[in-house]
N, C-alpha and C positions, 0 to 999 in steps of 0.2 A: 621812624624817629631815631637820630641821632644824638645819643650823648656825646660831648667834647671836654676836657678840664683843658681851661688856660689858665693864665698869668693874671689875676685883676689889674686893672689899669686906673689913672685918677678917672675917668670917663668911665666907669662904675658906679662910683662911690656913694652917687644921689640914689642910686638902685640897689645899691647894697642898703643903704641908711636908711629907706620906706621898707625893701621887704622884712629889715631885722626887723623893725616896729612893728608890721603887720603880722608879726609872729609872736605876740606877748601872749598870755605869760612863758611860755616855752623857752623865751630868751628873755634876758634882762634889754629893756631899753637902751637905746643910745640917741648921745647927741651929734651933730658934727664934728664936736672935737674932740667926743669921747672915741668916734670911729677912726679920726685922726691917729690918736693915742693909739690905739691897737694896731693899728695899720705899723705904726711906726715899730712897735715891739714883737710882731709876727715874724716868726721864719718862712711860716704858708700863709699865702692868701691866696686861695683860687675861685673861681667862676667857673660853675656848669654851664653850658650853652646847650639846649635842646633844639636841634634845627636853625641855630643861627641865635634864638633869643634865650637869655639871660633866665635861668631856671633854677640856680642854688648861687650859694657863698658855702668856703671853710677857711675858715683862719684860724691858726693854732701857733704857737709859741713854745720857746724850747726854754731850756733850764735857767740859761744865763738873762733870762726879760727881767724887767724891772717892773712886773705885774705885780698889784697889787690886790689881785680876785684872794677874797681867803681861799675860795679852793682852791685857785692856783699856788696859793701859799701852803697849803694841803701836801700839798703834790714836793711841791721845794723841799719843804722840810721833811720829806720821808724818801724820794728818789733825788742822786746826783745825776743822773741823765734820764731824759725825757722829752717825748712832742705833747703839749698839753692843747687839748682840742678846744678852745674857748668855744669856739661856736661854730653850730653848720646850719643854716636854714636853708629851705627849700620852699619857692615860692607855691602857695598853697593850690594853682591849677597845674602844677607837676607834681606834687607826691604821686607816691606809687608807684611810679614810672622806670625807679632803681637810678632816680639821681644820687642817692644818700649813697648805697651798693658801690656804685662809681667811683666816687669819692675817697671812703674808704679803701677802696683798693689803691687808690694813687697816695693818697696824705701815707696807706700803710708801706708801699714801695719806696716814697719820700723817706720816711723815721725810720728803717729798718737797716740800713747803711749807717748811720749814724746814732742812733740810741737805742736800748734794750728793749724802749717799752713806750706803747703810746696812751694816755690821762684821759680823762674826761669826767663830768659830772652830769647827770640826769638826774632832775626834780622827783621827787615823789612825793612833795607838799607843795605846792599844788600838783598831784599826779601827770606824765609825761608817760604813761603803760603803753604808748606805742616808739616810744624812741627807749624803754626800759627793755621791749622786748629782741628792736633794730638789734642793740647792743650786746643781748644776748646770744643772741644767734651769729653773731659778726667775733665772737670771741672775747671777748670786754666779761671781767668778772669784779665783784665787788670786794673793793678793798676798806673800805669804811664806809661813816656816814657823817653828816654836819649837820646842822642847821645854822641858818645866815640870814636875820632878820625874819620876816615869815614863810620861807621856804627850809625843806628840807629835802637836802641830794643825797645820792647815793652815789659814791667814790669811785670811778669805776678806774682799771686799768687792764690792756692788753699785755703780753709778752710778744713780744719780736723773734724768735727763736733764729732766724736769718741774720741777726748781729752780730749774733759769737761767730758766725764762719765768715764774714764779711772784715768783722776786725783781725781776724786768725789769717786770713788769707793774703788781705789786703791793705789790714793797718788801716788808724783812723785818718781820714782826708781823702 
């Protein structure tokens, strides 16, 4: 088995847009033009390929999106810099397999040259104790919590410690 991250392409996008769905509650729903919308406000959007076929999405958005997620609004009004993880799904006959492991290694080599710290939120209403635990172990500590209609998240964020020597070194860009 080979993991690969590439570039999502528009010849995704019908395959990104079934497996977020077939990941509810985990993930909030989307429409086509709500995937549209995020598509267009993301700094990452990538695609796991396992052996050739299509096995995760991660799309996340940096500080300056015109997101309107409150926990993306969460995140705005408490950090000036930041990759904010909207979403990673992973088709449900690949977990386990360290597509997630993957990923976060790359979105974390992504943000780490450019902002201090990488966002995210996990469910704990309705309970998500396996991507609560991913995130623990991956470095993700809580920084609050919300509730957003009948869910409640818990806040998470990473620190980047590789920024300050990247910006010290090499200045930002």
């Amino acid at each position: 088995m080979t993991i690969q991250i590439r570039d999502a392409t528009a010849a995704d996008q019908d395959w990104v847009l079934r497996t977020n769905n077939e990941a509810l509650p985990d993930v909030n729903a989307l429409s086509a033009d709500d995937l549209k919308d995020l598509i267009e406000m993301a700094c990452y959007f990538r695609v796991a390929d396992n052996d050739g076929e299509p096995a995760g999405f991660l799309l996340a958005m940096n500080a300056e999106a015109d997101y309107q997620s409150p926990n993306y609004q969460w995140f705005k009004q408490r950090y000036p810099e930041f990759v904010y993880i909207d979403r990673v799904v992973v088709a449900r006959r690949f977990r386990g397999v360290g597509v997630g492991r993957v990923f976060y290694a790359d979105i974390q080599s992504y943000a780490e040259a450019l902002v201090p710290c990488l966002t995210c939120e996990v469910n704990l209403e309705p309970p998500n104790d396996v991507s609560l635990l991913f995130h623990g172990t991956n470095g993700f500590v809580e920084v609050g919590q919300q509730k957003v209609d009948a869910k409640r998240v818990s806040l998470l964020m990473k620190a980047l410690p590789s920024y300050e020597f990247v910006q010290s070194r090499y200045g930002g860009g």
